[in-house]
C-alpha atoms as a printed R data frame, in Angstrom:
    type eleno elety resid chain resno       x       y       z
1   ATOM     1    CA   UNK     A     1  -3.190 177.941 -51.728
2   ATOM     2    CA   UNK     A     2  -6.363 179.007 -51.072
3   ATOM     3    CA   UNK     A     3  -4.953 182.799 -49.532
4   ATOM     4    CA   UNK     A     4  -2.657 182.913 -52.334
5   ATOM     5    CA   UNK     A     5  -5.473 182.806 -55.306
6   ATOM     6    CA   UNK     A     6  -7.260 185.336 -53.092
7   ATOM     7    CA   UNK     A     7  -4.404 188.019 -53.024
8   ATOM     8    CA   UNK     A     8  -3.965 187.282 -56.991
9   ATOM     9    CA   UNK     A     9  -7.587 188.334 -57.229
10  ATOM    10    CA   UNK     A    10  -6.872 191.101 -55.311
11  ATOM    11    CA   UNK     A    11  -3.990 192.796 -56.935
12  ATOM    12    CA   UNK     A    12  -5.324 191.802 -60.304
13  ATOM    13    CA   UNK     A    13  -8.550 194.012 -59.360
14  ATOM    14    CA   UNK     A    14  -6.289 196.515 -57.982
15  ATOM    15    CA   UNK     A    15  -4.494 196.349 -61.272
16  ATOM    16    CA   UNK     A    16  -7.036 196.836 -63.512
17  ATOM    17    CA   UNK     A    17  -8.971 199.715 -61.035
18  ATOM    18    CA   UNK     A    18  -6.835 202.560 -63.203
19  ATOM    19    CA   UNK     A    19  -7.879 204.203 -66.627
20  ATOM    20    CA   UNK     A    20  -6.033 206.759 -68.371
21  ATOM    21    CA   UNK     A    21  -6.139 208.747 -72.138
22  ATOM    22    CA   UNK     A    22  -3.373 208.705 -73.977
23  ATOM    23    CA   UNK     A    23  -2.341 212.337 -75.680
24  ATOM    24    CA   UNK     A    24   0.909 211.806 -76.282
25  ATOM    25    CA   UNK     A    25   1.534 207.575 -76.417
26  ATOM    26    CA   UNK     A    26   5.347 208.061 -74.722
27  ATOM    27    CA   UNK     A    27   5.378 206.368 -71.683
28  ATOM    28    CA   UNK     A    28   4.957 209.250 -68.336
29  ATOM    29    CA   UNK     A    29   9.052 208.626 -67.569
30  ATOM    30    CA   UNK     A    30  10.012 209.016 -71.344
31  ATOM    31    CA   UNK     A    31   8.975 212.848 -73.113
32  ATOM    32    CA   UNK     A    32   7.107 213.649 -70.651
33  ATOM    33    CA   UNK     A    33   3.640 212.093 -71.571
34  ATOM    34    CA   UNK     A    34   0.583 213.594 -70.944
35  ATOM    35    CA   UNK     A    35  -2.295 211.249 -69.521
36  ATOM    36    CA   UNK     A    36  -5.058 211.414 -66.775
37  ATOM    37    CA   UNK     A    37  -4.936 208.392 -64.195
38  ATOM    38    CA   UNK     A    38  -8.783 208.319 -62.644
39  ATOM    39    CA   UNK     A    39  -9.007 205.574 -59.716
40  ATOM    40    CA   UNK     A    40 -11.101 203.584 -59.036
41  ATOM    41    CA   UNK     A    41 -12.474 203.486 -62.991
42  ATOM    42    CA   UNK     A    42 -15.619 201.853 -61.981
43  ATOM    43    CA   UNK     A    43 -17.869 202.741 -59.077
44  ATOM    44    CA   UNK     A    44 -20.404 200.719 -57.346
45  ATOM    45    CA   UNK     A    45 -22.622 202.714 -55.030
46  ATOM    46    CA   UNK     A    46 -25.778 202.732 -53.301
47  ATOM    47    CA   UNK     A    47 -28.893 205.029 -53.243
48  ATOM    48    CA   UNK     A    48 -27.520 208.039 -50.811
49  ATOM    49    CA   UNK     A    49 -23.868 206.411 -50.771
50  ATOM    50    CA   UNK     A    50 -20.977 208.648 -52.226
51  ATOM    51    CA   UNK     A    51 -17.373 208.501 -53.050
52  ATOM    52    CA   UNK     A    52 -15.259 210.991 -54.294
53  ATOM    53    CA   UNK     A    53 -12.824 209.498 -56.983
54  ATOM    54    CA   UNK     A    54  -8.575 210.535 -57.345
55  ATOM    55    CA   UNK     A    55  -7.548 212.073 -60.651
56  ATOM    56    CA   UNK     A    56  -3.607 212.049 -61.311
57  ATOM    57    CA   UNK     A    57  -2.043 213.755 -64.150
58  ATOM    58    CA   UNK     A    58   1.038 212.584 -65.514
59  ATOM    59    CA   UNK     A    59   3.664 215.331 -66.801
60  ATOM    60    CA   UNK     A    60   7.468 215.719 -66.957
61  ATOM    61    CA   UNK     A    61   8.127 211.879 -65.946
62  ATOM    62    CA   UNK     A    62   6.050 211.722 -62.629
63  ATOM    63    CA   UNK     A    63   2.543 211.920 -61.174
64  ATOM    64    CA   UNK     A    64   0.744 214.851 -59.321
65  ATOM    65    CA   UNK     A    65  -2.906 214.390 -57.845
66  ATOM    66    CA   UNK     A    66  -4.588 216.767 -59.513
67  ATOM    67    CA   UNK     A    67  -8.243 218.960 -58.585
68  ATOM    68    CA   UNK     A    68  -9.420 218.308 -62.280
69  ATOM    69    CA   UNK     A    69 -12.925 219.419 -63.392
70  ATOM    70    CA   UNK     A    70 -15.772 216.260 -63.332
71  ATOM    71    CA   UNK     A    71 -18.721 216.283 -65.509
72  ATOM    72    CA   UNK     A    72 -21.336 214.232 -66.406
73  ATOM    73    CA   UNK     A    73 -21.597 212.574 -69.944
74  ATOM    74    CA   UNK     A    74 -24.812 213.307 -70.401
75  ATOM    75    CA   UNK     A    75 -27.073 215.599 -69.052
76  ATOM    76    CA   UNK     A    76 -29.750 212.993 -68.093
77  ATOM    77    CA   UNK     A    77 -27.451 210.885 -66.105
78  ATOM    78    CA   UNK     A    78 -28.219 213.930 -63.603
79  ATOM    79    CA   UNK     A    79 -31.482 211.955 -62.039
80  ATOM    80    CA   UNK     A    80 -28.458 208.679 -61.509
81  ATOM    81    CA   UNK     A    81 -26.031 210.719 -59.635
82  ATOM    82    CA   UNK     A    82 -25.283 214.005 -58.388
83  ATOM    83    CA   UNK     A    83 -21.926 215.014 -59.299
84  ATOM    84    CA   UNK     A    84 -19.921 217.700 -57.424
85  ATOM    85    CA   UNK     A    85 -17.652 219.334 -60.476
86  ATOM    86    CA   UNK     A    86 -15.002 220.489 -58.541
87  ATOM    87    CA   UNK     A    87 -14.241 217.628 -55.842
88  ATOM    88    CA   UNK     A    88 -15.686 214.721 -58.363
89  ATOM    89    CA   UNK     A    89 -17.766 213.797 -55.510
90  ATOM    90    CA   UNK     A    90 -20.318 211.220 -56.811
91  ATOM    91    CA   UNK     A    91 -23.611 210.622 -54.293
92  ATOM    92    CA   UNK     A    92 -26.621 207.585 -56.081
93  ATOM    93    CA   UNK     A    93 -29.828 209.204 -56.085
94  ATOM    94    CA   UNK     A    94 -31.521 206.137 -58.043
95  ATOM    95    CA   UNK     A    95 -30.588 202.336 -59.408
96  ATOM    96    CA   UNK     A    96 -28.687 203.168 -63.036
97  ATOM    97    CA   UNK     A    97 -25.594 203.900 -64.599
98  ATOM    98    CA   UNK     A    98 -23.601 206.876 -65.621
99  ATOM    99    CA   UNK     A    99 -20.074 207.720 -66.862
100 ATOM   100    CA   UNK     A   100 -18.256 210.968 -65.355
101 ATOM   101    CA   UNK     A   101 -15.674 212.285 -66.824
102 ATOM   102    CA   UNK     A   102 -11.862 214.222 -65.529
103 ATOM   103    CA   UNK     A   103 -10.479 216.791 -67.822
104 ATOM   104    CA   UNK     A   104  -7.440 218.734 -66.975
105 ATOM   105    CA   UNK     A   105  -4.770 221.075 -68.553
106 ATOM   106    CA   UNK     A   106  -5.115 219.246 -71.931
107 ATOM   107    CA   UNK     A   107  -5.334 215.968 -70.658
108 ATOM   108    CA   UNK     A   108  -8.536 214.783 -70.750
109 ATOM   109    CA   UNK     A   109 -11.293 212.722 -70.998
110 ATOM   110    CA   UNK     A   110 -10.430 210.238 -68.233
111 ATOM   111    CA   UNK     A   111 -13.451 207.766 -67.686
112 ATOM   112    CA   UNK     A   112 -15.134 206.772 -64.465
113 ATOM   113    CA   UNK     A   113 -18.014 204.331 -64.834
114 ATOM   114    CA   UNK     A   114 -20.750 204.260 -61.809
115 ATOM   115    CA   UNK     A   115 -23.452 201.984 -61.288
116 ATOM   116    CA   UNK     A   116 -26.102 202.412 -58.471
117 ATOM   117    CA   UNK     A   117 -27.512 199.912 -57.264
């Protein structure tokens, strides 16, 4: 019982580790809806610990990893993180919180929320 209730906490972490806009609200396998998966959606990281997040773009009824551009949401959340624009690499440089944000070919504003700790 016990290994059962952990895997349901598991998947239902996995589950909820995606976050996507909506452009167009048809679902990716009908019209060809255009959203931004960004995984994981929320970061944890340590001072001088990075990760480097997966943006996938939906289009034509399937998924493609894409290289989308990462930015900060605001300027200030600079002295949280550094952020590398291209790969989305995220390194802490002090305890705090900032929100980076996936854009790509007219798909964007995909969330990722990071907290350093």
């Amino acid at each position: 019982m016990y290994r059962l209730l952990i895997a349901s906490m598991a998947y239902t972490a996995a589950a909820s580790s995606f976050t996507c806009v909506v452009n167009d609200p048809s679902p990716c396998g009908s019209n060809g809806g255009l959203f931004i998966l960004v995984s994981p959606s929320v970061v944890v990281v340590s001072v001088g610990e990075s990760l480097t997040p997966r943006a996938s773009w939906c289009h034509d009824g399937r998924y493609d990893n894409v290289a989308a551009q990462w930015s900060l949401e605001q300027a200030a959340q600079a002295n949280i993180i550094t952020l590398d624009a291209t790969t989305g690499r995220i390194t802490g440089r002090r305890a705090g919180q900032a929100k980076v944000i996936a854009t790509y070919e007219g798909a964007d504003g995909a969330a990722l929320q990071v907290t350093v700790r």
